[in-house]
N, C-alpha and C positions, 0 to 999 in steps of 0.2 A: 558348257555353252553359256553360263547365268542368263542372267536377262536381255543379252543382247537379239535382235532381233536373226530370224533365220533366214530370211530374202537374200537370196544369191551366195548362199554358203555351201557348202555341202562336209556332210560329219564323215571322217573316214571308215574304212570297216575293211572284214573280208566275205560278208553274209553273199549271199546268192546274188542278190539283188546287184550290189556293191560289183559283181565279176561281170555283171551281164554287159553284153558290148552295147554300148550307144546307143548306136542306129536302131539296135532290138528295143533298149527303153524308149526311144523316142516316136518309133512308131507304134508299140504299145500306149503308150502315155496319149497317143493323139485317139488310136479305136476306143478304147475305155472311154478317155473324154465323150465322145460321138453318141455312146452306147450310152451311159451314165445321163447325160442330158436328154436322149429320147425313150428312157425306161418310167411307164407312167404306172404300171402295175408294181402294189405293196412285194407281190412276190417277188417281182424280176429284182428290186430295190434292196431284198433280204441276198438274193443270191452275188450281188455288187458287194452288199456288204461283208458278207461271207469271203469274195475272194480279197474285198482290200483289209481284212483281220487274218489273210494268208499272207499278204505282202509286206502285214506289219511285223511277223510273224517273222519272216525270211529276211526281212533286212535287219533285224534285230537292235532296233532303233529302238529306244524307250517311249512306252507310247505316249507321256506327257509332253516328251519334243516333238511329236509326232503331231500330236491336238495342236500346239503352238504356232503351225502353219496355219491352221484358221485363223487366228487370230486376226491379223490382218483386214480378210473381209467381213468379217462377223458384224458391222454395220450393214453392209450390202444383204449378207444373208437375214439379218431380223426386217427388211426394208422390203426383202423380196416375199419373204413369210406373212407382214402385217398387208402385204398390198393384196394376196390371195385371201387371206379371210375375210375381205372388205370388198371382192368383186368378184369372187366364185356365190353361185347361187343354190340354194336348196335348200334342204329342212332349216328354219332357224332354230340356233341355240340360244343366241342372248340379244336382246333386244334393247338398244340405249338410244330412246328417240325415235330418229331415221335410219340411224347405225344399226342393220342387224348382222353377225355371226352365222353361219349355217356351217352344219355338222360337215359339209364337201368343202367348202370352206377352209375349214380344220383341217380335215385331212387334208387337202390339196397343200395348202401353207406348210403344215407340218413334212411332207414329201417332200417337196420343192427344198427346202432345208438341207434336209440329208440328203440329196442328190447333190448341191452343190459341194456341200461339205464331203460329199465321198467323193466329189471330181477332184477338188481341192485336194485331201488327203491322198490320193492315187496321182497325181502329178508330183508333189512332191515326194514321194516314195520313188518314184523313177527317174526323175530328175534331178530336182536340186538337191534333196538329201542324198543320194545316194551317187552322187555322177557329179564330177568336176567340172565348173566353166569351159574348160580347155576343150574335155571329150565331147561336151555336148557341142561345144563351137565344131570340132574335128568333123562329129555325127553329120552335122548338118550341112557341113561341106560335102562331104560323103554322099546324102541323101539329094542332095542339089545338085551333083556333078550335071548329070545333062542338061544342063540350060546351060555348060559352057559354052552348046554347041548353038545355041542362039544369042551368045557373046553375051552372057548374063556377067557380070563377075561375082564369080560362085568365093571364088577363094579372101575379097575385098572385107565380101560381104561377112563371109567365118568369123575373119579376122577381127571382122568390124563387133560381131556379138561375143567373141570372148573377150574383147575389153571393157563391153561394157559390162557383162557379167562378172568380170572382175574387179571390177571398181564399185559397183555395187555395195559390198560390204564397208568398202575402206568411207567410201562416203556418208554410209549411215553411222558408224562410226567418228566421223568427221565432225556431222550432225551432233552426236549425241556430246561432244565434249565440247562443240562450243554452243550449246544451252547449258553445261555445268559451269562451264568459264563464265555465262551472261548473267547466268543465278548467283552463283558467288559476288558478282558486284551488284548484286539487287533488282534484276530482271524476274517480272512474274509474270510467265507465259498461262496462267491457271484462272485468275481473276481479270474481271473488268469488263469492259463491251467489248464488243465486234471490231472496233477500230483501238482498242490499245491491246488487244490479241494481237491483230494484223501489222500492228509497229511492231511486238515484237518480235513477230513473225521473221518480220523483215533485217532487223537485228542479227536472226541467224543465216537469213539465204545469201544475202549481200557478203559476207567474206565466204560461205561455202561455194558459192558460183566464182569467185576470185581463184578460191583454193584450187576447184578443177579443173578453171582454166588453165593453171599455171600446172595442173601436173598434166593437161593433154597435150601440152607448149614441153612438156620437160618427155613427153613418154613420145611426142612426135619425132624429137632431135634425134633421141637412142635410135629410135626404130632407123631412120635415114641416116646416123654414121655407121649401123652396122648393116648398110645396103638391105634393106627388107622392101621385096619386091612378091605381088602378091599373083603371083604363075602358076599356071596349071602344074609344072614341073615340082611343084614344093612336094617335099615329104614331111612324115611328121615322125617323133622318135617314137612312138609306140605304134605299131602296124595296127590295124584294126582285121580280126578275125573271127569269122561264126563258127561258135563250137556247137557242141550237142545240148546242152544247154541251153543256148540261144534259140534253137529250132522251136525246143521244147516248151519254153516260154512263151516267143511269136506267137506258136500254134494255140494255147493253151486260154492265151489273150483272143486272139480270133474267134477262140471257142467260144468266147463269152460273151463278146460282142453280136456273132451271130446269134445266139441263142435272143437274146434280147429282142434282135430285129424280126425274128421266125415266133418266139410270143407273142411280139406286139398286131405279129399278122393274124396270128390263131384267136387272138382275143376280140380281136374288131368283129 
């Protein structure tokens, strides 16, 4: 993978995870999210962690490209950490001025952290790493069929998230070679103020928004000479089916989620 980034890629395999049908990771991926966000007890938060070092486990990702999905928000997460040590209250620990630290503080900030990062971590485990644009677009058509029956356009809409999940990559890639093209003629995105940053910001978005135009203008034309019409009739070349497996997973995930919500009762 080197250093390119992993937003909207997915690594191949054949681990568990990699067979699980769609719809199963994607309504897993959404109860965990739910569960993961309202677990405030250290225990429930060991036991999250426990099952996403099973899922790192089963998709047999290397867990350094695993970590490298945080990346991304790792500002959001120190932002959402320093805000809870500066406005949770209780014993103080450190004292600078009017600034105090309190030990709930801490902890609270420190939590909040590893929750995100384990929502983070356990989304892409189900999804992007492990599940193709295509199936998750398929799943979701799938998951959305009934609102065809309140003329939603379920299948418009599929269509409309697998291309953007598939363009995804090529454009950050897009991205990345022409800030090498701008550096090589002496463009420095690294130095200077806030307005010769935002030049040359602009340097790069002005032919990337060009580019995409032109390939939604080129990926429009295909689609309409090869008649693509977006019908409830359409099939897709891999059937989607619930094995044994899949049950077992669903269930497994429920389990967790509930336990979560049945703690957070027993603790109040």
């Amino acid at each position: 993978m080197g250093k390119r980034s992993l937003l909207g890629r997915s690594i191949p395999g054949t681990s568990l995870i990699h067979r699980l049908d769609a719809r199963v990771k994607f309504i897993a991926a959404i109860l965990l999210m739910i569960a993961t966000l309202s677990a405030k007890s250290p225990i429930v938060l060991a036991v999250i962690a426990v099952w996403t070092a099973v899922l790192i486990a089963l998709s047999r990702i290397p867990l350094r490209i695993v970590l490298r999905s945080i990346r991304p928000i790792i500002i959001l997460i120190i932002f959402a950490m320093v805000i809870h040590f500066f406005t949770v209250g209780g014993t103080p620990l450190f004292e600078i001025g009017s600034i105090v630290i309190s030990r709930e503080g801490l902890i609270s900030g420190l939590l909040t952290a590893l929750r995100i990062s384990l929502m983070v971590i356990q989304t892409s485990l189900l999804l992007t790493l492990t599940t193709t644009p295509i199936a998750i677009a398929d799943a979701m058509g799938r998951l959305l069929s009934p609102l065809e029956h309140l003329r939603f356009p379920v299948q418009e809409f599929s269509m409309m998230m697998s291309i953007a999940m598939r363009f995804v990559p090529t454009l950050l890639d897009e991205a990345m070679r022409l800030m090498k093209a701008q550096s090589s003629r002496g463009a420095d995105f690294d130095t200077g103020g806030l307005m010769r940053r935002a030049r040359g910001i602009v340097s790069i978005l002005v032919p990337l928004f060009v580019s995409s135009f032109r390939r939604a203008d080129d990926l429009a034309v295909a689609m309409e000479a090869r008649c693509y019409g977006g019908t409830s009739s359409r099939t897709t070349l891999y059937a989607m089916k619930l094995q044994r497996r899949d049950y077992l997973f669903l269930f497994a995930a429920i389990l967790i989620s509930a336990f979560v919500f049945l703690w957070q009762d027993l603790v109040k």
